[in-house]
C-alpha positions as CSV (number, residue, x, y, z in Angstrom):
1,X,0.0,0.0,0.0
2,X,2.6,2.4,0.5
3,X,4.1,1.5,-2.6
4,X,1.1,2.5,-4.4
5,X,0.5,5.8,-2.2
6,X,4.1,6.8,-3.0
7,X,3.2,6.4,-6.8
8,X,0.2,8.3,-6.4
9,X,1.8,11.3,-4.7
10,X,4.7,11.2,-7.4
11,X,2.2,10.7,-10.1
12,X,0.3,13.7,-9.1
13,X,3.5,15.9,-8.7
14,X,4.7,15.3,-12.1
15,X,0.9,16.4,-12.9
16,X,1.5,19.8,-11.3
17,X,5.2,20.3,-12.8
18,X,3.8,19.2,-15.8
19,X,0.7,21.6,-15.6
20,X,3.5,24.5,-14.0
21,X,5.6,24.4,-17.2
22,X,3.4,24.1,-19.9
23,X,1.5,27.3,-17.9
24,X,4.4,29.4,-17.8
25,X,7.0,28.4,-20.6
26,X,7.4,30.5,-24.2
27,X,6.7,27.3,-26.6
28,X,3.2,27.1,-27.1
29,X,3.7,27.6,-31.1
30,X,7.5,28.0,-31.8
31,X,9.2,28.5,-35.2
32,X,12.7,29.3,-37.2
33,X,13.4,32.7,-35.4
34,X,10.1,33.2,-33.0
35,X,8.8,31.8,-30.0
36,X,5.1,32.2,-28.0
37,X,2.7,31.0,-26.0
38,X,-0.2,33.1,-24.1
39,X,1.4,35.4,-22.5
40,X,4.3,36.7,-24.5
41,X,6.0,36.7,-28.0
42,X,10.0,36.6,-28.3
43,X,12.2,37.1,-31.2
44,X,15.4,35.2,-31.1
45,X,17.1,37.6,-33.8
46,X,16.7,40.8,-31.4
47,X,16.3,38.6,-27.9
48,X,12.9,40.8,-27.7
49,X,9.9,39.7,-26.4
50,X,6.4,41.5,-26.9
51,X,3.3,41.3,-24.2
52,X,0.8,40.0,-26.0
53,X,-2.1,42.3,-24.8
54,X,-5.5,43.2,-25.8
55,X,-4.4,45.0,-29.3
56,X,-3.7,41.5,-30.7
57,X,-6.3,39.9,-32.6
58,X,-8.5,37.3,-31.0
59,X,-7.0,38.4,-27.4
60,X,-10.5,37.0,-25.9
61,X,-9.4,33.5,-27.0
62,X,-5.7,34.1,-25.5
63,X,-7.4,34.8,-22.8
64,X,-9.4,32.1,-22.1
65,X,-6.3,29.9,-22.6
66,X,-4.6,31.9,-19.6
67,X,-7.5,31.7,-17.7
68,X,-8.1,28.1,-18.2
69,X,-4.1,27.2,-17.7
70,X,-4.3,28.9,-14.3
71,X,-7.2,27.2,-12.9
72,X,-6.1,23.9,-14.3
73,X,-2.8,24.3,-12.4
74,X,-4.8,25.6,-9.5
75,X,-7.1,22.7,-9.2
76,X,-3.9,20.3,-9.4
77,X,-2.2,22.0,-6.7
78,X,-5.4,22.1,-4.2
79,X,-6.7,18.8,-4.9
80,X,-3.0,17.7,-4.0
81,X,-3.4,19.4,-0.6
82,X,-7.2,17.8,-0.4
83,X,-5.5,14.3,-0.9
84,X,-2.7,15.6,1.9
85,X,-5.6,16.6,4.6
86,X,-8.4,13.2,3.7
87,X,-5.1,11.0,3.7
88,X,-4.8,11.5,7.5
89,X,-8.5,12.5,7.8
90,X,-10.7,9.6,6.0
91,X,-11.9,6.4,7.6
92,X,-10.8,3.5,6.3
93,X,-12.6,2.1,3.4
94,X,-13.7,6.1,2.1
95,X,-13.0,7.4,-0.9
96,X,-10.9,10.2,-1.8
97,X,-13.8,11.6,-4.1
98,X,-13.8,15.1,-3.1
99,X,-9.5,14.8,-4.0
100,X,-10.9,13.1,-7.4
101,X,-13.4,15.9,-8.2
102,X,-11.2,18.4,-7.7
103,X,-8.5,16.4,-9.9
104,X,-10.9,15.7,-12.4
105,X,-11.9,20.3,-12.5
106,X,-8.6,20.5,-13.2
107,X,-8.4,17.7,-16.1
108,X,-11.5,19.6,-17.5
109,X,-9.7,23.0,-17.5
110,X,-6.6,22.2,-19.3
111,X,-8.5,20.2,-22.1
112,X,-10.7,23.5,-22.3
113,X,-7.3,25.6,-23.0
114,X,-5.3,23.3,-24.9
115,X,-8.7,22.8,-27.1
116,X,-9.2,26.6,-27.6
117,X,-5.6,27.2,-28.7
118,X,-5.9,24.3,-31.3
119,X,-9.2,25.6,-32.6
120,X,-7.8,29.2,-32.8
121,X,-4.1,29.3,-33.4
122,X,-4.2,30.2,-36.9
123,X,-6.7,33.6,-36.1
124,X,-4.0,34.0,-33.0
125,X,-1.3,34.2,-35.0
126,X,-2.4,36.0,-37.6
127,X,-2.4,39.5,-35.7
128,X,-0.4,42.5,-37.4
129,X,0.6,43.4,-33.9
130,X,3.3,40.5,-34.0
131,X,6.4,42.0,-34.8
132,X,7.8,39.0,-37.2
133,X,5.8,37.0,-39.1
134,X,4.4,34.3,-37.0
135,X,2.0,32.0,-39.2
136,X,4.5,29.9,-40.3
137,X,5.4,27.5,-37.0
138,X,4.5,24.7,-35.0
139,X,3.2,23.3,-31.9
140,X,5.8,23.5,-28.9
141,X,7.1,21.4,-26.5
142,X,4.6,23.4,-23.8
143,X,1.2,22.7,-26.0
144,X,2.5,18.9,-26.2
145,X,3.0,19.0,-22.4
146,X,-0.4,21.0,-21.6
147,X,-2.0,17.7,-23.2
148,X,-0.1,15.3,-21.0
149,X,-1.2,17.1,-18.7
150,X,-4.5,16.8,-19.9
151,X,-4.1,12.4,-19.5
152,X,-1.9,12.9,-16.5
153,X,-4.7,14.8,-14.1
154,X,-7.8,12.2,-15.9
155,X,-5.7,9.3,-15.2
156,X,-5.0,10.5,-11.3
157,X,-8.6,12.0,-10.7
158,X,-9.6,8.1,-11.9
159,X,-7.7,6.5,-9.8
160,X,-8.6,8.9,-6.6
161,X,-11.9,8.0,-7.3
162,X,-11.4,4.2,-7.1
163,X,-9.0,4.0,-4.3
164,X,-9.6,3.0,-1.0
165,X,-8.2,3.8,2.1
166,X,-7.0,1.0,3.7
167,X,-4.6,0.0,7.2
């Protein structure tokens, strides 16, 4: 059992790291000479990066991303703490359901953002407020991560919500 508990709390840890870098990192579409993701765009000819604010085109959808990316990571962190306090807290034979809930928000949140920026990257990048020419790219490590992140949290809020807690 404490085998398993260890891979649990590891497993839900790589989750949050997972969720933390995807979150924060500059390769949400990357190409030749450019990088970005929702918060900022960076040249690597001039080492500049650019805000990406409400003057860029679809900004709502960016946005949402943000917004969803946060929560996600959010969820992850406080339904780690919720499996923390009903580890020492359950009876035995409860389930960690509220833990799995929680886990399961956070699933729900980063499929939301990674599924809006797949839907909208091409009208996202398509802004003349981009200082290079950013159309031409591809999906970044971060985007790739965002959606293991995405299996990562359904597979742990899962298995919350069929384990036991047992002597």
């Amino acid at each position: 059992m404490l085998i398993l508990l260890a891979f649990i709390i590891v497993f839900h840890i790589t989750s949050a790291a997972l969720l933390f870098i995807s979150t924060i990192d500059n390769a949400w579409w990357v190409g030749d000479n450019f990088s970005t993701d929702v918060w900022r765009m960076c040249s690597r000819n001039t080492s500049t990066c650019v805000a990406i604010t409400d003057q860029f085109g679809e900004y709502q959808s960016i946005q949402a991303v943000q917004a969803a990316m946060i929560l996600s990571t959010i969820f992850c962190c406080v339904a780690f703490l919720v499996f923390i306090l009903q580890l020492f807290r359950l009876k035995q034979g409860e389930r960690f359901v509220l833990t799995s809930i929680i886990q399961l928000l956070s699933c729900l949140c980063v499929m939301i953002a990674a599924s809006v920026y797949t839907d909208r990257h091409e009208e996202l990048h398509k802004s003349s407020e981009y200082s290079i020419d950013v159309t031409e790219g591809q999906y970044g490590y971060s985007f790739v991560l965002a959606w293991i992140a995405f299996a990562f949290t359904l597979i742990s809020g899962v298995m919350y919500l069929v384990l036991r807690k047992r002597k």
